[in-house]
BAZAKE-833699 format. One line per 8 residues: number of its first residue (from 0); for each residue x, y, z negated of N, C-alpha, C, O. Coordinates in steps of 0.2 Angstrom, whole numbers, always signed. Example, Ala and Ser with C-alpha at 12.3 -4.5 7.8 and 13.67 -1.06 7.14 Angstrom:
residues 2
0 = +66,-28,-39,+62,-22,-39,+66,-16,-39,+71,-17,-42 ~ +64,-11,-35,+68,-5,-36,+64,+0,-39,+67,+6,-40 $
***
This chain:
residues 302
0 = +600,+580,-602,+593,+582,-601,+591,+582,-594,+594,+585,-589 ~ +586,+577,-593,+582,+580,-585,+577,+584,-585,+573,+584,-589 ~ +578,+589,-577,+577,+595,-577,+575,+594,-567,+579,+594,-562 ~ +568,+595,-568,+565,+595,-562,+563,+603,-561,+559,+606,-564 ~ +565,+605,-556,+562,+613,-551,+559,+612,-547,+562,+609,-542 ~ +552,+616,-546,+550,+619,-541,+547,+625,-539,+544,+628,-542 ~ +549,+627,-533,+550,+635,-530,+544,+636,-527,+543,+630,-525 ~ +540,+639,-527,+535,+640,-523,+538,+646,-519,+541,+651,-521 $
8 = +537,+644,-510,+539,+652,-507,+534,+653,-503,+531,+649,-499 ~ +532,+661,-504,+530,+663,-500,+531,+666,-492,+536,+670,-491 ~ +527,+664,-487,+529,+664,-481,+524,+671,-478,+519,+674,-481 ~ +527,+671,-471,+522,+676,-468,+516,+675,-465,+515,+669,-468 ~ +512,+676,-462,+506,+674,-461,+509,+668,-454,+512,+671,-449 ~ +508,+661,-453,+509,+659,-447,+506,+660,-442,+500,+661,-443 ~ +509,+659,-436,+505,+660,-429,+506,+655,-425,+512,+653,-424 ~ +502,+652,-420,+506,+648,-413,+512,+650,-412,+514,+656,-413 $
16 = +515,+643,-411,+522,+645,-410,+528,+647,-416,+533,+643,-415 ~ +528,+648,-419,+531,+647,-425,+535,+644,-424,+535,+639,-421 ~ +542,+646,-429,+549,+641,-430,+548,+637,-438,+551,+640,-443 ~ +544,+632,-438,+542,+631,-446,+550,+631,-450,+553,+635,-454 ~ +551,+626,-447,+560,+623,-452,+564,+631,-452,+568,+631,-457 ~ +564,+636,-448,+570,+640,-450,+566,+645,-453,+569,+649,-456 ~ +558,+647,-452,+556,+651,-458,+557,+649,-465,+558,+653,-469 ~ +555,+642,-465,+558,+638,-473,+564,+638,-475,+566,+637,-481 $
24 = +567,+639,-471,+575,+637,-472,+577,+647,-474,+579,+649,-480 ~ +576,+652,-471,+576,+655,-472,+574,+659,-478,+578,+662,-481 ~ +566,+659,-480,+566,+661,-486,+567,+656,-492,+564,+658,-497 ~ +571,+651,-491,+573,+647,-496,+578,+650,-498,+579,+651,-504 ~ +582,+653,-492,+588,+658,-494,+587,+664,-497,+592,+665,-501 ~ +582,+668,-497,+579,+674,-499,+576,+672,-507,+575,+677,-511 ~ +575,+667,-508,+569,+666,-514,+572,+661,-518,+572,+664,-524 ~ +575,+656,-518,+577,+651,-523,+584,+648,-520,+584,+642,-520 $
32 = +589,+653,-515,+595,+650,-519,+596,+646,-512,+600,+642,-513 ~ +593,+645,-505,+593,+642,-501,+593,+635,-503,+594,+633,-508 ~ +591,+630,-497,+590,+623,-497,+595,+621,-498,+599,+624,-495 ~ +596,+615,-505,+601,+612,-504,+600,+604,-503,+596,+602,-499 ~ +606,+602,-506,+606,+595,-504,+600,+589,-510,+600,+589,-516 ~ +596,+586,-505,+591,+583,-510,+585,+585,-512,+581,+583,-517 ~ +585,+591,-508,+578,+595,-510,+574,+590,-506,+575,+587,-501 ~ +566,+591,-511,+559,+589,-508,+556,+593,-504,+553,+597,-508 $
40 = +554,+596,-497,+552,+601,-496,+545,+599,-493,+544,+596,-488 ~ +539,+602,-497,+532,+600,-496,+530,+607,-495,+531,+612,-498 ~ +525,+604,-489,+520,+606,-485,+514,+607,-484,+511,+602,-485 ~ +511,+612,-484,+503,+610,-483,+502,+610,-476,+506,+612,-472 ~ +497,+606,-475,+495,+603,-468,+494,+609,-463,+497,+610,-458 ~ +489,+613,-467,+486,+621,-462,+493,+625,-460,+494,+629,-456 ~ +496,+623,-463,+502,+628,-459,+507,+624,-454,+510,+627,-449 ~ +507,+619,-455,+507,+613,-449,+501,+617,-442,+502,+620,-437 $
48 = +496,+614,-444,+490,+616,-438,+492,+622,-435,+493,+622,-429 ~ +493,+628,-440,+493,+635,-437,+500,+636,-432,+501,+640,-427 ~ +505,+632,-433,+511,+632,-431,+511,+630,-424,+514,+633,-419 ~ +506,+622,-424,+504,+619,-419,+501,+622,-414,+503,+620,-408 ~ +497,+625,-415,+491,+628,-413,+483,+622,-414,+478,+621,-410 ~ +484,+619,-420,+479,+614,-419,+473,+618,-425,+473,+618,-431 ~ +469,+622,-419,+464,+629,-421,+460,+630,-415,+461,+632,-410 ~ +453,+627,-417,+447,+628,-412,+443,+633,-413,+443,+636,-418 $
56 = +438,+634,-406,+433,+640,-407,+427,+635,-411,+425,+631,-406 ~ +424,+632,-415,+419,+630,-416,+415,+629,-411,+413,+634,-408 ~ +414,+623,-410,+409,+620,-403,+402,+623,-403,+398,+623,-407 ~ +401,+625,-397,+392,+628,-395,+388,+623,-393,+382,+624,-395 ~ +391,+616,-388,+388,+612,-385,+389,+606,-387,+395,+603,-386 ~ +383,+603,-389,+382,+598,-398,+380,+591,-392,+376,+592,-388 ~ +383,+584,-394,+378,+576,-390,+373,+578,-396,+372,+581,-401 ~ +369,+573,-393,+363,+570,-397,+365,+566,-403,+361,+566,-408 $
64 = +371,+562,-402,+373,+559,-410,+373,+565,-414,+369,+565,-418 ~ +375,+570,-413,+379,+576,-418,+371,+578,-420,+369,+577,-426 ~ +368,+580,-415,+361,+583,-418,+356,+580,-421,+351,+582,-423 ~ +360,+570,-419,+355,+565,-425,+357,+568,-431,+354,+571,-435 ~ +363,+565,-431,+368,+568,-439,+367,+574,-441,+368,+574,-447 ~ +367,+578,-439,+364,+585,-441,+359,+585,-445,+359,+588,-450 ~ +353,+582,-443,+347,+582,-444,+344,+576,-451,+340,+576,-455 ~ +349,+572,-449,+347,+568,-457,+354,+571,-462,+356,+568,-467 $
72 = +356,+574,-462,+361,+575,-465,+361,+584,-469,+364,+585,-474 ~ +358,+588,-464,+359,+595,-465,+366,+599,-466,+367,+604,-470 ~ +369,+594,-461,+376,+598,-460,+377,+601,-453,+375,+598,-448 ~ +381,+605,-453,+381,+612,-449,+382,+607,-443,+385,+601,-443 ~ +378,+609,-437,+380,+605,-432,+388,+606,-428,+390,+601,-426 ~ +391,+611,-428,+397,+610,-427,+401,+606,-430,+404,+602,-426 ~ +402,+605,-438,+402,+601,-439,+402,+593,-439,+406,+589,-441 ~ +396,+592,-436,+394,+586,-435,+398,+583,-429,+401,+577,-429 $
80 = +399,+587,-425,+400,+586,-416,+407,+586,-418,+410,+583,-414 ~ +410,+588,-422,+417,+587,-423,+421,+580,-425,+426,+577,-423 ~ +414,+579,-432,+418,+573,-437,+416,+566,-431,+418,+561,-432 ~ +413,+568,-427,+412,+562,-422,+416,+560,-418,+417,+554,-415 ~ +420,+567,-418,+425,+567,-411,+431,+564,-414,+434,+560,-410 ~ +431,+565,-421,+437,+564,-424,+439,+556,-429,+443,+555,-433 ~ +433,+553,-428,+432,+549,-433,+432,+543,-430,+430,+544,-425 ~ +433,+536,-432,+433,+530,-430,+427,+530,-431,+424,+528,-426 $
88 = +422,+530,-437,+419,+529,-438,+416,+534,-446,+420,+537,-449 ~ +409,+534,-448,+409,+535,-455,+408,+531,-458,+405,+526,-456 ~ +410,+530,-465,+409,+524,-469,+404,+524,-475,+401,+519,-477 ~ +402,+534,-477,+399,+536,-481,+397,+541,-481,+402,+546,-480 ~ +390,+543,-483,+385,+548,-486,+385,+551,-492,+382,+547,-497 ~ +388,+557,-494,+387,+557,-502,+383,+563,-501,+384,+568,-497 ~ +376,+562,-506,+374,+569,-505,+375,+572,-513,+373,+571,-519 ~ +380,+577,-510,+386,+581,-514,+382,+586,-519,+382,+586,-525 $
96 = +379,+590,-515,+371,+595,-518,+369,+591,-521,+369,+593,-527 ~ +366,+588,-521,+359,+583,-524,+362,+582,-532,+361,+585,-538 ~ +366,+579,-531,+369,+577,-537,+371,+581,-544,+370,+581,-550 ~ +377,+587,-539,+379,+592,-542,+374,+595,-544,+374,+596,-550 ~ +367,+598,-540,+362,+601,-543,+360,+599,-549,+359,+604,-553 ~ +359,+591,-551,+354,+587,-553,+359,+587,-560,+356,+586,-565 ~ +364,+588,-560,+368,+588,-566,+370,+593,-567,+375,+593,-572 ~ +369,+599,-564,+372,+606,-565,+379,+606,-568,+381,+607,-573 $
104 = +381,+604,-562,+388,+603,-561,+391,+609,-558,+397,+609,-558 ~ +388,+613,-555,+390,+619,-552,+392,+624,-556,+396,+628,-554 ~ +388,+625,-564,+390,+630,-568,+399,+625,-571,+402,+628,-574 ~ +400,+621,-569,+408,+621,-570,+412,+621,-567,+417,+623,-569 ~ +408,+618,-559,+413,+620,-553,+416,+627,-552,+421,+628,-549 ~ +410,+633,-555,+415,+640,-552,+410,+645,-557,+405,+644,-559 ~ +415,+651,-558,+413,+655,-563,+407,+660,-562,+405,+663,-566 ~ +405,+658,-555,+398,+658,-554,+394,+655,-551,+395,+654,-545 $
112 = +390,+652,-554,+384,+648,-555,+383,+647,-546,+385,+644,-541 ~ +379,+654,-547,+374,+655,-541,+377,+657,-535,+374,+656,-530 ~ +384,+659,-533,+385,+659,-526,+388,+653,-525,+390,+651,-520 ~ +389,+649,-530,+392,+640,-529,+387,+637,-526,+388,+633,-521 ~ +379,+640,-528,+373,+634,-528,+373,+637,-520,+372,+632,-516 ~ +373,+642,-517,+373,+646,-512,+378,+642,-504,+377,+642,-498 ~ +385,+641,-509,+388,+638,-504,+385,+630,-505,+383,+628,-499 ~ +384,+627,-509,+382,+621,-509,+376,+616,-502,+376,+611,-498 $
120 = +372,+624,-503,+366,+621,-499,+368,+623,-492,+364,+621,-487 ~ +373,+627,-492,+376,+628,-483,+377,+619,-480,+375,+616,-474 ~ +379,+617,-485,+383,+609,-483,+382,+604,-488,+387,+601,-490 ~ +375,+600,-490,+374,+596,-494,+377,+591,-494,+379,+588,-499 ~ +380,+587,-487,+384,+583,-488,+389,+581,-487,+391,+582,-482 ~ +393,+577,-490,+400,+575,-488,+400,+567,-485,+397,+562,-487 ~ +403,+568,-479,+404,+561,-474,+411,+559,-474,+415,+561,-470 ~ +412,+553,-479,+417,+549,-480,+419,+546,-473,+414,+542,-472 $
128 = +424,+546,-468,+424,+544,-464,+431,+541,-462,+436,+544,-465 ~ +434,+535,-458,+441,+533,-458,+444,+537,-451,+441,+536,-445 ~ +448,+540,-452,+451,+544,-446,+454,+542,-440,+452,+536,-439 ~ +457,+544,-437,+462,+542,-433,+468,+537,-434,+470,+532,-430 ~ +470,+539,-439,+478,+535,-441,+475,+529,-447,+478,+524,-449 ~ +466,+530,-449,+465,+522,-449,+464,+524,-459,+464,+520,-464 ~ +463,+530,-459,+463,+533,-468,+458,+535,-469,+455,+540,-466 ~ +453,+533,-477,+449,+538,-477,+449,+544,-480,+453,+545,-485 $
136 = +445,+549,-476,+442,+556,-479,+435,+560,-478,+430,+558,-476 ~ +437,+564,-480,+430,+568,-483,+429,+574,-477,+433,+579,-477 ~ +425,+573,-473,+423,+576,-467,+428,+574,-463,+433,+578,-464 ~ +430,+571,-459,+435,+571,-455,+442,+578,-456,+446,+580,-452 ~ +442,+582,-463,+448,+582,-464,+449,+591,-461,+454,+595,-462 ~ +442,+592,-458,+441,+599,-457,+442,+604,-462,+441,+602,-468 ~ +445,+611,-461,+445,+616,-464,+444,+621,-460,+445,+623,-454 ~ +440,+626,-466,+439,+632,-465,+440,+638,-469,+437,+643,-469 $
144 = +446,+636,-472,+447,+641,-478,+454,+646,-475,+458,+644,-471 ~ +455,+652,-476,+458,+656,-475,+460,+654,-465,+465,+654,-462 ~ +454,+654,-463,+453,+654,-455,+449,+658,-452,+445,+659,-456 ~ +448,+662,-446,+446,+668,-444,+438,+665,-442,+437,+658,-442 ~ +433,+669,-442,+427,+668,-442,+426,+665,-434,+428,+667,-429 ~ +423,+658,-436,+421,+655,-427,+425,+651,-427,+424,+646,-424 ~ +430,+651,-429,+437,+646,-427,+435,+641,-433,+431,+643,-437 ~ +440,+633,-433,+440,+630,-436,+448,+626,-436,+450,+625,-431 $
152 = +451,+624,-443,+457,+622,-441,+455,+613,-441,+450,+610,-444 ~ +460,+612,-437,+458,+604,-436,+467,+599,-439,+473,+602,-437 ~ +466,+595,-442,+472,+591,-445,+476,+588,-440,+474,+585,-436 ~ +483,+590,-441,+489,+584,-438,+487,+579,-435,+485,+575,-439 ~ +488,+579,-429,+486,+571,-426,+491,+565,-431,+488,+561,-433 ~ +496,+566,-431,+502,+562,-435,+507,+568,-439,+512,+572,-438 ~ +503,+566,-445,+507,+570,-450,+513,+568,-453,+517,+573,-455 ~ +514,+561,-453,+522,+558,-452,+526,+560,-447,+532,+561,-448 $
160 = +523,+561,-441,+530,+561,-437,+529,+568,-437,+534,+571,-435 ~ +524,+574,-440,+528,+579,-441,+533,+581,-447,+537,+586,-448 ~ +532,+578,-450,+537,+577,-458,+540,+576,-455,+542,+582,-455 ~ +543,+573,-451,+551,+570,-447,+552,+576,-445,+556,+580,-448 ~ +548,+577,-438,+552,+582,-434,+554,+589,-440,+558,+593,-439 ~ +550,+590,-445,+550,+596,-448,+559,+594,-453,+564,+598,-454 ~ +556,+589,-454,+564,+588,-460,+572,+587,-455,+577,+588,-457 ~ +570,+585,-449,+576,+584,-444,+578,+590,-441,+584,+591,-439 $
168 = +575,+594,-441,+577,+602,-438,+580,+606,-447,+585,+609,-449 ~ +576,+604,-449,+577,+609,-456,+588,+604,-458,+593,+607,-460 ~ +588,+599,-457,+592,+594,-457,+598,+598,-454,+603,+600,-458 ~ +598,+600,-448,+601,+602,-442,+602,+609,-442,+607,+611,-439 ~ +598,+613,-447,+602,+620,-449,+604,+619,-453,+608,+624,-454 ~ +603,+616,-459,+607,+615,-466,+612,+612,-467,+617,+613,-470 ~ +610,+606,-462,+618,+602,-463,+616,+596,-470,+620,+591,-471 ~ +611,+599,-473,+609,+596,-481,+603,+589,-479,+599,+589,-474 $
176 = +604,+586,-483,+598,+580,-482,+592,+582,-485,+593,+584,-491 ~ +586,+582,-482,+582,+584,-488,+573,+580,-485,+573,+579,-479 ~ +569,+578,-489,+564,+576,-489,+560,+581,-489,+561,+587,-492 ~ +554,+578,-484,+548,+584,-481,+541,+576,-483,+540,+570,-481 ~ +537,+584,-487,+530,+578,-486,+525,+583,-485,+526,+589,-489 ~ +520,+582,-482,+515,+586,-479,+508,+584,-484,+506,+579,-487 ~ +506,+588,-484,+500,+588,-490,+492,+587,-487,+492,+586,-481 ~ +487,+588,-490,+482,+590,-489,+474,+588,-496,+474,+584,-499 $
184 = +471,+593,-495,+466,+592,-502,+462,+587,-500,+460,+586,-494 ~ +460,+584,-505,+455,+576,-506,+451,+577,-510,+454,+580,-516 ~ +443,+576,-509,+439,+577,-515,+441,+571,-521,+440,+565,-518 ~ +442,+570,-527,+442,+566,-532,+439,+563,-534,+435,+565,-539 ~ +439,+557,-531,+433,+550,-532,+430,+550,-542,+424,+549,-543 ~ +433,+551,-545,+430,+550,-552,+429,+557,-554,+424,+557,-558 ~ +432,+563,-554,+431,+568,-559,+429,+575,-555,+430,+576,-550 ~ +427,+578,-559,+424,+585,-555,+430,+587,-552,+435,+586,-555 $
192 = +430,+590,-547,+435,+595,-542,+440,+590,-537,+438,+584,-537 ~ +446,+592,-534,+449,+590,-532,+456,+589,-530,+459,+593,-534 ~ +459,+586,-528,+467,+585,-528,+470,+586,-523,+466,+586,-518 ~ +476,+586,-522,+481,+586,-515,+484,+581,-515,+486,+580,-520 ~ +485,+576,-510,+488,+570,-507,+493,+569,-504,+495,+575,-502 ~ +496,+566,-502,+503,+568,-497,+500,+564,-491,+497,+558,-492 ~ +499,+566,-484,+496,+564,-478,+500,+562,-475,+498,+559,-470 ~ +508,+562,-476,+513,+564,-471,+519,+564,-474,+520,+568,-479 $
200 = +525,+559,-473,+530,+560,-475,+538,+559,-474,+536,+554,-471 ~ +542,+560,-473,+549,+556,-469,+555,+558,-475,+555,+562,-480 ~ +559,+554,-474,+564,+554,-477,+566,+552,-486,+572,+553,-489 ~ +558,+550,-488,+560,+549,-494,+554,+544,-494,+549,+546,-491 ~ +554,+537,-499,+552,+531,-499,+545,+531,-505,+545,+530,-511 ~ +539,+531,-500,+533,+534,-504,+534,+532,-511,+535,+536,-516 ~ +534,+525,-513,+533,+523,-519,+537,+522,-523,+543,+525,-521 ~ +538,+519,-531,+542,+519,-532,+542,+509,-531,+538,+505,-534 $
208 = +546,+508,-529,+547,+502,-531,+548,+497,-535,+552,+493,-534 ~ +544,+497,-542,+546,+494,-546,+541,+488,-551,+539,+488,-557 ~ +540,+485,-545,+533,+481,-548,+539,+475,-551,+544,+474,-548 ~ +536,+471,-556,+541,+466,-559,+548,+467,-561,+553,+464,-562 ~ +547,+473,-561,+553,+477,-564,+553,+476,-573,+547,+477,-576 ~ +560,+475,-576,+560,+474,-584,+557,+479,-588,+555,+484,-584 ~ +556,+480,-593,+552,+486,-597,+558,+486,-602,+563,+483,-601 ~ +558,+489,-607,+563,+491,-610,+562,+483,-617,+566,+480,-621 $
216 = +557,+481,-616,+561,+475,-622,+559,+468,-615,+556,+463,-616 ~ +561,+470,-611,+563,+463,-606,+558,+462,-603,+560,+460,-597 ~ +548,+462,-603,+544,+459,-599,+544,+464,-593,+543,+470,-592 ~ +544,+458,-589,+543,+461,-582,+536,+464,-582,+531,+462,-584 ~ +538,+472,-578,+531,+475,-578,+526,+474,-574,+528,+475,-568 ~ +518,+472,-574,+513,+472,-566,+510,+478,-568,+506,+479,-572 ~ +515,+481,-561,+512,+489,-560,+520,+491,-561,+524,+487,-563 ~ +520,+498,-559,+526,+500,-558,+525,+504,-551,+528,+509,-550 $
224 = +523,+503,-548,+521,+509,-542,+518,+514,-541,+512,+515,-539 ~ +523,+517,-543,+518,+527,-542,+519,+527,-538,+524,+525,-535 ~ +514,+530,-534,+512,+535,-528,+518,+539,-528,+515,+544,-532 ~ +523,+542,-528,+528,+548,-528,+525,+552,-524,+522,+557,-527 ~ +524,+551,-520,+522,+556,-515,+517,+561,-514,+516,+566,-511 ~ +514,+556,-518,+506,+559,-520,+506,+563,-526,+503,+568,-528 ~ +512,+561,-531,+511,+566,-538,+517,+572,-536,+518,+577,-540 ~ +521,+572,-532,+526,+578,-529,+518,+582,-526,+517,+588,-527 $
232 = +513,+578,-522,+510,+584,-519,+507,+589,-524,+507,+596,-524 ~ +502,+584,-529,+499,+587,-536,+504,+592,-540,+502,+598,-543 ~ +509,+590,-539,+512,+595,-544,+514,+600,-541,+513,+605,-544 ~ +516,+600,-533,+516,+606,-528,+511,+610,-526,+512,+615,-524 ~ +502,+607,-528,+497,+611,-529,+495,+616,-533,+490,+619,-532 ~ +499,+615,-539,+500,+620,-546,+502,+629,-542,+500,+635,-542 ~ +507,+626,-539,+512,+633,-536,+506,+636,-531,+503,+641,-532 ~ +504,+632,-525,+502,+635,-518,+495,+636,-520,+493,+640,-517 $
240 = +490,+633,-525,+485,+634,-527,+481,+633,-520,+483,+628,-516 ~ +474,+637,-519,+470,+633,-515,+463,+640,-511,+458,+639,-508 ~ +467,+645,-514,+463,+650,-512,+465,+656,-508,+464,+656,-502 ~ +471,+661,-511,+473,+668,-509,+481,+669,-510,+485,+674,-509 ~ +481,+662,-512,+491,+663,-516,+496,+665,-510,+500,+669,-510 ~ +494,+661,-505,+499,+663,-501,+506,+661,-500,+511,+664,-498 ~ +505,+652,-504,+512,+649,-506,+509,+643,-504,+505,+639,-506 ~ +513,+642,-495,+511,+635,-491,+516,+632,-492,+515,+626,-491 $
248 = +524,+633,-495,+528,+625,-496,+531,+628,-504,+533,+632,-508 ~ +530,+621,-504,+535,+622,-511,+541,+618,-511,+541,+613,-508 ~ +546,+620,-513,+555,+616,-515,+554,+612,-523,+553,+615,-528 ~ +555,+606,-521,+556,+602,-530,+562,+600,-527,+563,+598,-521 ~ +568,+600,-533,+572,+599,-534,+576,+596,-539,+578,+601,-543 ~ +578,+590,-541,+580,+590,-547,+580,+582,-547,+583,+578,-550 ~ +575,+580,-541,+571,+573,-544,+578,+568,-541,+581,+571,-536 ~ +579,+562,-542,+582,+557,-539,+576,+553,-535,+570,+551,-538 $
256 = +579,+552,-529,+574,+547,-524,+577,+544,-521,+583,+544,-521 ~ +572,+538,-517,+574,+533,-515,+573,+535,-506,+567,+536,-504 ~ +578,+536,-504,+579,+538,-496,+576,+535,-491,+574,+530,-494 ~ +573,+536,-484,+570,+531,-482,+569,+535,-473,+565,+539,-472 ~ +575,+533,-470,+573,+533,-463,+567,+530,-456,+567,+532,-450 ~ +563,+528,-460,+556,+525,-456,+551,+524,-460,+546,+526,-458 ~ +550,+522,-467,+547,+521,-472,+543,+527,-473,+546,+532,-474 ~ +536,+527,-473,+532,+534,-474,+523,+533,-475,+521,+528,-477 $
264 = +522,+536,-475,+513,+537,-477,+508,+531,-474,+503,+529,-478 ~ +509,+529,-467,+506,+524,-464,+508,+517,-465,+505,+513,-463 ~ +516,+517,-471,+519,+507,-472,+513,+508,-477,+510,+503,-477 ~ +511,+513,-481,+508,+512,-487,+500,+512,-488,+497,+509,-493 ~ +497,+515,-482,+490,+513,-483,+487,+506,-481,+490,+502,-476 ~ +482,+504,-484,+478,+498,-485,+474,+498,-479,+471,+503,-478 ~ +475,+493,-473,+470,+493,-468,+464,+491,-469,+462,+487,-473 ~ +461,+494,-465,+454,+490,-464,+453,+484,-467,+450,+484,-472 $
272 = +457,+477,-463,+457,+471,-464,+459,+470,-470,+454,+467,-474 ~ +463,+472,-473,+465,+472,-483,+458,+473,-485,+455,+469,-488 ~ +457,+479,-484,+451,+483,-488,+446,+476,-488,+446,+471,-492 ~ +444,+475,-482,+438,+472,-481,+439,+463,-486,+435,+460,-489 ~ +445,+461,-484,+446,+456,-487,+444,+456,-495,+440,+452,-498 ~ +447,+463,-499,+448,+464,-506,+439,+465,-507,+436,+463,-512 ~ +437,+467,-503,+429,+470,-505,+428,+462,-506,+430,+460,-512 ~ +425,+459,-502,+423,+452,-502,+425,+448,-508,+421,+447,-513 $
280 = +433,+445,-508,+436,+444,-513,+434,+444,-520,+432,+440,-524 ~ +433,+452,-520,+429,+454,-529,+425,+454,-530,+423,+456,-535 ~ +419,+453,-525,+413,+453,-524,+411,+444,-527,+407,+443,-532 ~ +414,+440,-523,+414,+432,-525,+416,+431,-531,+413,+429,-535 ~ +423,+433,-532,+425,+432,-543,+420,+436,-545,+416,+432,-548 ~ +418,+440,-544,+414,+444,-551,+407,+440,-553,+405,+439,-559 ~ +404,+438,-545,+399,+436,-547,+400,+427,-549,+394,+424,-551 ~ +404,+424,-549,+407,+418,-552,+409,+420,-559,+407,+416,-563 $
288 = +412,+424,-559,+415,+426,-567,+406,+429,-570,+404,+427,-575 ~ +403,+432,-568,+396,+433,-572,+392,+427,-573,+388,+426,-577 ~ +394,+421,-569,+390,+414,-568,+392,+410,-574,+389,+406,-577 ~ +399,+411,-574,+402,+407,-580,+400,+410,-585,+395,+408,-589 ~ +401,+415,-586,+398,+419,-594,+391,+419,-596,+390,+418,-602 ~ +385,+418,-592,+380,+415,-592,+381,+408,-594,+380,+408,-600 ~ +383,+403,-591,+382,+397,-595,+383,+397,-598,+379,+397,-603 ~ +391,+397,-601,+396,+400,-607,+390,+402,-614,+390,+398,-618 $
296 = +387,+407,-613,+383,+409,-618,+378,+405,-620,+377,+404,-626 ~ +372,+402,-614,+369,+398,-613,+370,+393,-618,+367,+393,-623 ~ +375,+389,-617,+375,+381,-622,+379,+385,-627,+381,+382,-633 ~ +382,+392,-628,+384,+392,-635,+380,+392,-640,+381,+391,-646 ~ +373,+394,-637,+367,+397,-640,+363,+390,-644,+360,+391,-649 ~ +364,+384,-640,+362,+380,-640,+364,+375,-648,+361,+370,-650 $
***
């Protein structure tokens, strides 16, 4: 029988400065049996930041970009003046209220209606933007959830090399090998609500590799690459939840993986130049393959 565990441990409230790897190691001790050999040990990003001290006062003094974008947009100017600072560029406008309103989509979002509709119009929209390390997200990646009033947390410059540095000290008191992947919530391109991602990873090989891999009566499979990384985080957001839980890392244990000394979050994102190439590419077959099907129909009619 295979038998996958995951620990959810609660930690203390973090503070600048903070020893992340030996409070993890610690209450691993305390809660499930201590780190062993092979564990996956995932993170949420915000307790990264807090440890870091990566926590601002909310900016008072806004450029004029900020307060154009503010202004066609109806988002908070702090805000605005942030995702500016943080962002290579934005890619996209979604107006999130509008929509949600229009399909009353808010009586599903939360079990009340009306202080949903209340937060919604604080922040109508979301600003799809490619970050720093060249990824996209939804506001430049800001949080304000379980942060003191006026402050705002801002995300890991480099979430991989803190996966490292976090899993090489934890390495170092344990003596055991283990995988660390850094998390973060993503609104959910196709369905209501949202999911956790892995932003950040070291010591275990994002994907699975098994594209052209045999299937069980011999065709090679296309397709075979799960995200691993991405579904250890999902399944680690079951435990830590996303409100008052107070469960920043989870332990899974059980899984066999594919090890990986430099291989991490950045081999696996799609650059710009890809992106851009794919866009164009399926834009030209589609509109060739609609062209064919037209005639195609055309003389069969005939």
């Amino acid at each position: 029988m295979t038998k996958l565990e995951l620990f959810g441990l609660v930690l203390p409230e973090i503070k600048k400065g903070d020893d992340l790897a030996s409070l993890i190691v610690h209450e691993a001790e305390r809660q499930c049996g201590g780190v062993q050999e092979n564990d996956i040990i995932i993170v949420t990003s915000k307790i990264i930041s807090k440890a870091k001290g990566y926590i601002i006062p909310m900016p008072k003094k806004f450029s004029r970009d900020a307060i154009f974008l503010s202004k066609i947009t109806k988002k908070p100017l702090w805000e605005c003046e942030l995702i500016l600072k943080l962002s290579r560029r934005i890619v996209a406008a979604i107006p999130t209220t509008e929509i949600i309103l229009r399909f009353n989509l808010h009586k599903i979002l939360s079990k009340n209606p009306e202080r949903a509709k209340k937060v919604l119009m604080e922040d109508p929209v979301i600003l799809v933007v490619e970050n720093a390390r060249g990824s996209l997200c939804s506001d430049a990646e800001l949080d304000l959830s379980n942060v003191p009033k006026g402050f705002v947390y801002l995300p890991p410059p480099d979430p991989d090399l803190e996966a490292r540095e976090l899993r090489e000290k934890i390495e170092n008191i344990t003596s055991k090998h283990v995988a660390v992947i850094v998390t973060d919530t993503e609104v959910s391109p196709f369905k209501i609500g949202s999911v956790d991602i892995a932003v950040g990873s070291s010591g275990i090989v994002p994907i699975s590799r098994k594209f052209a891999s045999p299937d069980m009566y011999g065709h090679l499979k296309y397709g075979g690459v799960d995200v691993i990384v991405d579904e250890l985080a999902s399944a680690a957001a079951l435990l830590m939840g996303q409100t008052a839980e107070g469960i920043p890392v989870v332990i899974v244990r059980g899984l066999t993986f594919e090890k990986a000394e430099k291989m991490c979050i950045k081999n696996i994102l799609l650059s710009r130049k890809i992106l851009h190439y794919g866009i164009v590419r399926t834009l030209v077959s589609t509109f060739w393959f609609k062209l064919h099907m037209l005639v195609y129909k055309i003389f069969r009619l005939k």
